[in-house]
Each structure stands twice: as structure tokens, then as C-alpha cells.
KEKE-3310 file (N, C-alpha, C; in steps of 0.2 Angstrom, whole numbers, plus 5000, padded with zeros to 4 digits):
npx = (4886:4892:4893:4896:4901:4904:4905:4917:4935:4944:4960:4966:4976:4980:4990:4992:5000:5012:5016:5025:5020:5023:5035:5041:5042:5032:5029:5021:5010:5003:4991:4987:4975:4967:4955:4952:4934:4921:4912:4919:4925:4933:4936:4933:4944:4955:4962:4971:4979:4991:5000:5015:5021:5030:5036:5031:5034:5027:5025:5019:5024:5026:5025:5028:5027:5024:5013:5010:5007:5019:5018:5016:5018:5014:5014:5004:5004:4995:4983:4981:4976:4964:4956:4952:4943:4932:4919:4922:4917:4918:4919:4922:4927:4933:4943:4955:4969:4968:4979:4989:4992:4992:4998:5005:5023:5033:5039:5047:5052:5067:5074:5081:5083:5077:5063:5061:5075:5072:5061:5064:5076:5069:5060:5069:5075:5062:5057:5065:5066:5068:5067:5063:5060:5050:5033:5026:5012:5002:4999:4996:4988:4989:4979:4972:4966:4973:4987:5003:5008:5012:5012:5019:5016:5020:5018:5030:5039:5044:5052:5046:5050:5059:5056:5050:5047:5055:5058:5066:5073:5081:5086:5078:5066:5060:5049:5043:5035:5034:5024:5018:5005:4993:4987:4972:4969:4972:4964:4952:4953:4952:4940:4934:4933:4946:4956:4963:4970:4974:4985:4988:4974:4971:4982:4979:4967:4971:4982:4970:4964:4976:4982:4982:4988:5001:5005:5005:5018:5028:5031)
npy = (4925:4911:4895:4884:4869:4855:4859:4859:4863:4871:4867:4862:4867:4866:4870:4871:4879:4891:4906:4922:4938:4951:4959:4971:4986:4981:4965:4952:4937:4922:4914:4896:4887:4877:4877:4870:4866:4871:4862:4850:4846:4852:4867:4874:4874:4889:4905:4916:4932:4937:4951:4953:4956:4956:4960:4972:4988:4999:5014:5024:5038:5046:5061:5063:5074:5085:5080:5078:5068:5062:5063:5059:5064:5061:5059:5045:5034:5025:5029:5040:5035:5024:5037:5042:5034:5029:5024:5027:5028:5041:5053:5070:5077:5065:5064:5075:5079:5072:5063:5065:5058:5057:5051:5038:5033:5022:5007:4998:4978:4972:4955:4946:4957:4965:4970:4979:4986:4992:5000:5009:5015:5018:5030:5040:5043:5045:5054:5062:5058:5053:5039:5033:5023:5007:4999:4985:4986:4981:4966:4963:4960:4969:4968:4954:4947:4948:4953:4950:4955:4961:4965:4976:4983:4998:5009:5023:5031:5047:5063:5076:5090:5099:5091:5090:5099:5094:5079:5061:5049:5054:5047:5036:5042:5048:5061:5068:5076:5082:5083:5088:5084:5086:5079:5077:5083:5075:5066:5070:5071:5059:5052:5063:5056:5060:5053:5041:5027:5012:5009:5019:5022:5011:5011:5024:5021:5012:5019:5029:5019:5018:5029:5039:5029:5027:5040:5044:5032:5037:5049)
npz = (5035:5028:5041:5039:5044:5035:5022:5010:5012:5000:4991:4983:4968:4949:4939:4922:4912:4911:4907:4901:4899:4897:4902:4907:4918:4923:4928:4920:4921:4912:4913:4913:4923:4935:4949:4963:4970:4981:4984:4981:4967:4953:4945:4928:4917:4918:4912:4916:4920:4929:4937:4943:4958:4970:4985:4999:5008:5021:5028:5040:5048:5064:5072:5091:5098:5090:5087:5071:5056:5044:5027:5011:4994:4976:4958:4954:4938:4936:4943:4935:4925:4929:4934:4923:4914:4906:4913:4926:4941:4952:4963:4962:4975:4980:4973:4975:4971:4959:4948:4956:4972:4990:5001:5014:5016:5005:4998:4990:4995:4992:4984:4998:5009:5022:5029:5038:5038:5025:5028:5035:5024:5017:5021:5025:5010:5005:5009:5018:5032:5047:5056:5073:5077:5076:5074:5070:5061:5050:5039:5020:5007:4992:4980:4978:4968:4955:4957:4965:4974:4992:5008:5021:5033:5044:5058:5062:5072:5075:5073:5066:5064:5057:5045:5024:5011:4994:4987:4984:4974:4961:4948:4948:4944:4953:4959:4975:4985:5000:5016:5031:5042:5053:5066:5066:5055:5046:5047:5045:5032:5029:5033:5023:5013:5006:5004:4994:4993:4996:5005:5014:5018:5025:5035:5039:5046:5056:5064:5069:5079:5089:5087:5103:5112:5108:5106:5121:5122:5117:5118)
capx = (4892:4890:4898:4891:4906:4900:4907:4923:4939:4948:4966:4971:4978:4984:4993:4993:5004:5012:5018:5027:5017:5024:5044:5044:5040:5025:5032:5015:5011:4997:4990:4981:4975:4962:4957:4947:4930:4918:4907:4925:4926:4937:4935:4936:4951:4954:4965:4972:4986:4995:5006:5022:5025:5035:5035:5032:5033:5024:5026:5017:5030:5022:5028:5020:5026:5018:5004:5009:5010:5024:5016:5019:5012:5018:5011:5004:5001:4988:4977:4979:4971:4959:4951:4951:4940:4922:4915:4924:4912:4922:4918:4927:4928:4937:4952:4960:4977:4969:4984:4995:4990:4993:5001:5010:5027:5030:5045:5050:5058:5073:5077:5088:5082:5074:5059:5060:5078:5070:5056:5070:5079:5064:5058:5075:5075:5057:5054:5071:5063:5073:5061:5067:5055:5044:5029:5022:5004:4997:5001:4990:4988:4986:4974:4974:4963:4979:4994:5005:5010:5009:5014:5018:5014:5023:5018:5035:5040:5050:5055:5045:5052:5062:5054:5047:5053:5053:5062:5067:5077:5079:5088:5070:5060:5055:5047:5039:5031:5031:5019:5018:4999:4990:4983:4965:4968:4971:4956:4946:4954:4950:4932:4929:4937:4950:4962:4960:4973:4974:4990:4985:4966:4972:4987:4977:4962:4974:4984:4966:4964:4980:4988:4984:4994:5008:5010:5008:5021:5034:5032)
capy = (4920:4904:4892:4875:4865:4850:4864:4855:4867:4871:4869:4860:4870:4865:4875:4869:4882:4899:4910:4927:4940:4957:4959:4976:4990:4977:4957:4950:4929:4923:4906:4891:4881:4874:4874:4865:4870:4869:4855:4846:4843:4854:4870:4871:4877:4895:4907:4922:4935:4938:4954:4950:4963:4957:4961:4979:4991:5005:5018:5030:5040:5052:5066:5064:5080:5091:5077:5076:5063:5065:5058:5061:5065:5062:5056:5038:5035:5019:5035:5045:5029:5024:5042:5044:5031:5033:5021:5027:5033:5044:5060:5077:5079:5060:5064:5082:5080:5066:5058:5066:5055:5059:5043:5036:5031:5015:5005:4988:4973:4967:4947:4946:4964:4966:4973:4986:4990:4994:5004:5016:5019:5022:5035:5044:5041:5049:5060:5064:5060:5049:5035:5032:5018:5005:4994:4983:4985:4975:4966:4963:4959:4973:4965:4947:4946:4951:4956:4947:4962:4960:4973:4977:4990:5000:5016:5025:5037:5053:5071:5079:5098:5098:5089:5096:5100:5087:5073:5056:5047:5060:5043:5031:5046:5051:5070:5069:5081:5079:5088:5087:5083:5087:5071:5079:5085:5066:5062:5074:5068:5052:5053:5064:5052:5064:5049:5036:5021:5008:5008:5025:5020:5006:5015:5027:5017:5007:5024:5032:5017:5019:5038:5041:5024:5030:5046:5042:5030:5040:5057)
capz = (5033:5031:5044:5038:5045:5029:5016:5010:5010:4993:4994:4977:4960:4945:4934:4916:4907:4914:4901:4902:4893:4899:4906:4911:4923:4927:4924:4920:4917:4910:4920:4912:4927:4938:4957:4968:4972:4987:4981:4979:4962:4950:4941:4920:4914:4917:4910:4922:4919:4937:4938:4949:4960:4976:4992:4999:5014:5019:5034:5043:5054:5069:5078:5096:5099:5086:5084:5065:5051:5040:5023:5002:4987:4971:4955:4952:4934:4938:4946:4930:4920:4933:4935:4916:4912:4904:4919:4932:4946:4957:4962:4961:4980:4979:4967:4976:4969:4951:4947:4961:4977:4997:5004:5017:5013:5005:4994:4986:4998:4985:4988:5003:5011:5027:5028:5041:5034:5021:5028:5039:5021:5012:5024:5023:5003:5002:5015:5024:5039:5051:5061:5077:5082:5070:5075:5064:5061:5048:5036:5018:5001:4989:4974:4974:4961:4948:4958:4968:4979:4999:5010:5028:5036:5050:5061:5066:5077:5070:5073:5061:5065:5051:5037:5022:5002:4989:4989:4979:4968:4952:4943:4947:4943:4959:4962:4980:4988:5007:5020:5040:5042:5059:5065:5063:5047:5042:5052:5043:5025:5029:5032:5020:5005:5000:5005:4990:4989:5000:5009:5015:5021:5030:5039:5044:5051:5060:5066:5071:5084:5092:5093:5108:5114:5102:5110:5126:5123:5112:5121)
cpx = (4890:4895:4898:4898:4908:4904:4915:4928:4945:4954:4968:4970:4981:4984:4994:4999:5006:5017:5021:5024:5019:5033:5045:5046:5038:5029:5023:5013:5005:4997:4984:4980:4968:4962:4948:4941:4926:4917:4914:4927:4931:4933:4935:4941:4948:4959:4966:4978:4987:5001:5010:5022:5032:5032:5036:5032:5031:5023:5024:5019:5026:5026:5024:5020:5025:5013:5003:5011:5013:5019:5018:5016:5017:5014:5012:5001:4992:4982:4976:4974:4964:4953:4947:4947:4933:4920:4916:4919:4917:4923:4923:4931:4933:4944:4953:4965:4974:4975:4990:4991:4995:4995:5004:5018:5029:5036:5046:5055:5062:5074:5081:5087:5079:5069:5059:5067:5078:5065:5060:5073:5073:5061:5063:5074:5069:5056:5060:5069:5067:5069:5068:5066:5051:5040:5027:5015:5000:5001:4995:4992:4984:4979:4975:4970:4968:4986:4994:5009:5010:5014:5013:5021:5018:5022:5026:5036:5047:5049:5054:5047:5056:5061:5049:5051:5051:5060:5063:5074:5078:5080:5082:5065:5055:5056:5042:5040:5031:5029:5018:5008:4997:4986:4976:4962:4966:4967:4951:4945:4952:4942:4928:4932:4942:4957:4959:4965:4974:4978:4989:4980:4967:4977:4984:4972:4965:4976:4977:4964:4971:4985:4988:4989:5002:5009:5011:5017:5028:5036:5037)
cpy = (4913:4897:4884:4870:4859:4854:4861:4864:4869:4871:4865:4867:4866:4866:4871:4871:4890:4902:4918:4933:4948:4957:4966:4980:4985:4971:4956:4943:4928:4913:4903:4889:4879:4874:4870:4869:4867:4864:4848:4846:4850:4859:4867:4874:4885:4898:4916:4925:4938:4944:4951:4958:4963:4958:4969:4983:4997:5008:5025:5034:5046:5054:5068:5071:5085:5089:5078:5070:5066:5060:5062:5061:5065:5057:5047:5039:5028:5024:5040:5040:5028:5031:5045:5039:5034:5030:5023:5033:5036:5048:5065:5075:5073:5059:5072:5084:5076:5063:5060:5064:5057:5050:5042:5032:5025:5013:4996:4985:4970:4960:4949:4954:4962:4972:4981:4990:4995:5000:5010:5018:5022:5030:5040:5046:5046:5055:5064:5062:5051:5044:5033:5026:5014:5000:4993:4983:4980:4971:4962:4961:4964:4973:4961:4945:4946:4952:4951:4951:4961:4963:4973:4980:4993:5006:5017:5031:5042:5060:5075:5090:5101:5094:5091:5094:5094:5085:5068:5054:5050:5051:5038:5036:5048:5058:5067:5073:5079:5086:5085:5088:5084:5080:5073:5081:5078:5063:5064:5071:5062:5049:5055:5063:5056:5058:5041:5031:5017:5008:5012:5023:5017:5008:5020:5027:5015:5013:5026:5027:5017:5025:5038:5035:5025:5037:5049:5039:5033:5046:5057)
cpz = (5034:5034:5043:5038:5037:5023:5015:5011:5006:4995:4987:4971:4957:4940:4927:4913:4909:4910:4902:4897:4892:4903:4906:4917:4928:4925:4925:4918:4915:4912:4914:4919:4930:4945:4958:4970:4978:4989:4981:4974:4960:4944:4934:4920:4914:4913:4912:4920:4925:4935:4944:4951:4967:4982:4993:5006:5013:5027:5034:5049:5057:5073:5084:5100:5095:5083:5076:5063:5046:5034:5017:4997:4982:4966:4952:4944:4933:4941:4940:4925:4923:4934:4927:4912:4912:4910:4925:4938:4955:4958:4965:4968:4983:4980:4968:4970:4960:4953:4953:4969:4983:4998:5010:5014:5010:5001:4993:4991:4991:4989:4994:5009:5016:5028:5032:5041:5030:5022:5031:5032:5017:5014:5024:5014:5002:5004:5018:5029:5040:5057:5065:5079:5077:5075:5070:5066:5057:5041:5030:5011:4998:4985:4972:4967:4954:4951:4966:4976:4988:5001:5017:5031:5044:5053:5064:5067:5072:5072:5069:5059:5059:5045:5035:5015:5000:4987:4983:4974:4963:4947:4943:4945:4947:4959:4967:4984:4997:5012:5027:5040:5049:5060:5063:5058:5043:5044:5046:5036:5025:5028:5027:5010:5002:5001:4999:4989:4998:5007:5013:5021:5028:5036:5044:5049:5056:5066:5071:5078:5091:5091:5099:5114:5114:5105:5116:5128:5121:5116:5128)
residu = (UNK:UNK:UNK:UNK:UNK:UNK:UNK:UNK:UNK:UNK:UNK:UNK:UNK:UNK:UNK:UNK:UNK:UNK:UNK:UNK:UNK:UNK:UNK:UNK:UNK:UNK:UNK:UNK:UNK:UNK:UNK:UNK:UNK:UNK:UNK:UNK:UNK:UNK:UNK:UNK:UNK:UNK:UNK:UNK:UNK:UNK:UNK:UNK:UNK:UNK:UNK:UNK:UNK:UNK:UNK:UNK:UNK:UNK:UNK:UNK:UNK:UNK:UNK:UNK:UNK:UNK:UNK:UNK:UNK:UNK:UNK:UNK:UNK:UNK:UNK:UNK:UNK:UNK:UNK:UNK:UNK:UNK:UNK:UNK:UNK:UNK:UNK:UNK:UNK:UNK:UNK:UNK:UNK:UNK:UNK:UNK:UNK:UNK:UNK:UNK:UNK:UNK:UNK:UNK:UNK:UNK:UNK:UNK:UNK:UNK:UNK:UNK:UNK:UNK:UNK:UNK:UNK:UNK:UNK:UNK:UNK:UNK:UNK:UNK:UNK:UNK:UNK:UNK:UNK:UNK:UNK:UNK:UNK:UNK:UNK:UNK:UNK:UNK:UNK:UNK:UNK:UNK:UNK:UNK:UNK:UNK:UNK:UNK:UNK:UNK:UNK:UNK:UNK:UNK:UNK:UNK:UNK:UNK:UNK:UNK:UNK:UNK:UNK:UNK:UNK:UNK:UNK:UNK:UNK:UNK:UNK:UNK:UNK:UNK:UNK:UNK:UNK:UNK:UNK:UNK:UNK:UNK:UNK:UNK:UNK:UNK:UNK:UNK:UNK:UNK:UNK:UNK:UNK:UNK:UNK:UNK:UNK:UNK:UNK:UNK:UNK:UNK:UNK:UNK:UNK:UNK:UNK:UNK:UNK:UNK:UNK:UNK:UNK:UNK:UNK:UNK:UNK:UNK:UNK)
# end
């Protein structure tokens, strides 16, 4: 990396024209603008479409008494696209479930919402499972390249004894799937790529540094 102090630091935009190209599921805008480059001077004109996604939470709830993660499965259709592509280099042992993905729990902050409000109903909402405890762990941006999306992460404490069965909103068109995972199982899946989307990866990397803190502390 280069630390060459002399390297100016970009911090202007100028957005020409933002335009609406998509108002659905996805809101999508499409960007003339310009930024500031190293050298100092100014891009050329670009032209970039930005999905809008918000803000989002995502929780990985642990039982330090039966040393499980409560996590979810249920179909993403952006993992039935992605894997169905002629380019796509991503092997069998990769993609278990294809388009039905392992997860941690996860949900949309609405204006005015609070975030770990939000992460306690979501966990209820998906899972049935009842967090008794949140830490935040990280917080990130999904794909700045295209999506506006950022997302903040929380391990929390839960009673996994009783959860299980499928869960969801039938009216959003949720079918989830939920499994009580042995932390070594999620060890072993993690290592050996059968865990494939971000929120995930990173929850349980962060997790793998700190269980045994976490069930010191909770048990």
C-alpha cells in the first residue's frame, strides 16, 4: 500500500443528473456525475445506476448452553441468477442449498426504526427465537459499487431449546427454514465454502474470534 502522504485525498462530486430508472422491489437511479481524482483534477463524466436499498440489520443469536447458532435458510432469488450464469465460476461444493441460502438472521431498518429494535423483532419474525442480549459487532457496506445498502451486525444471546420449524411472513412471502447449528458445524461450513453470502462470512468470522468470551459471559 502506498502511504505517499503528497497523494492529494478525493473528497469532491458532482452529480450532473439523477434520474429514476426502476421503482420497484429494487428502486434503482441512474448517476451522471463526476469525482475528484488523486492527481487532483476531475474525472470525465460518468454514468452509474445506484440501487437504493437502506439500511439493514443482521444477527447472529447463540445458545451458550448448547454451544448453538440459531441461523436460516430460505430462498434468495439474486443466488438463483448468479449461480445460473454461463461465467459463473463457483463450484458444486460452494452452492449446497443453489438458490436456497444458510444465513444469519437479517431485516430492513424503516425511517424512524431503531436498529436493534428491529434486530429483537426480526429474530422473533424469522426464527421465533427470543434474543435476550445484543452486541454490536460490525458494521459494513454490502456492494458499494451499486448498492446503497449498509448493515449492522449483532451477535445475540438466545435459548435455543425450542427453536426450529419454518417461520416468516406468508404476506411478504417469507418460507424460512430455521436450524440450531453446533458452533463447529459453522466452523466446519465456513471453512469449507459451504457458507456463500456476506452477512453470513462475516458474522461468523467475527463470531469465531469471540465464542468463547460470549459463553463465558452469557452462561
Amino acid at each position: 500500500m502506498n502511504n505517499d502522504k503528497s497523494v492529494n485525498r478525493p473528497s469532491r462530486v458532482e452529480i450532473d443528473e439523477r434520474t429514476r430508472v426502476a421503482d420497484g422491489y429494487v428502486k434503482v437511479d441512474r448517476l451522471t456525475l463526476r469525482h475528484e481524482l488523486y492527481d487532483g483534477g476531475m474525472s470525465k463524466d460518468l454514468v452509474r445506476e445506484v440501487m437504493r436499498r437502506g439500511h439493514a440489520v443482521a444477527v447472529l443469536p447463540y445458545d451458550p448452553v448448547r454451544d448453538e447458532l440459531v441461523m436460516v435458510e430460505q430462498f434468495r432469488v439474486a443466488a438463483l441468477q448468479a449461480f445460473s450464469e454461463p461465467t459463473a465460476q463457483v463450484s458444486e461444493d460452494a452452492t449446497p442449498g443453489g438458490a436456497w441460502l444458510l444465513e444469519c438472521i437479517a431485516g430492513i431498518v424503516e425511517d424512524g426504526e431503531d436498529p436493534v429494535e428491529v434486530a429483537i423483532r426480526e429474530s422473533q419474525e424469522e426464527a421465533g427465537c427470543s434474543v435476550t442480549e445484543l452486541i454490536h459487532a460490525r458494521s459494513f457496506l454490502t456492494s458499494p459499487g451499486c448498492l446503497t445498502e449498509s448493515v449492522s451486525l449483532y451477535g445475540g444471546r438466545t435459548d435455543a431449546s425450542d427453536v426450529g420449524g419454518i417461520h416468516g411472513v406468508v404476506e411478504e412471502g417469507e418460507d424460512i427454514r430455521v436450524l440450531c447449528v453446533p458452533r463447529e458445524e459453522a466452523f466446519r461450513m465456513l471453512d469449507a465454502g459451504e457458507i456463500n453470502n456476506a452477512f453470513t462470512l462475516i458474522a461468523l468470522e467475527w463470531f469465531r474470534g469471540r465464542w468463547q468470551e460470549l459463553r463465558d459471559r452469557w452462561r
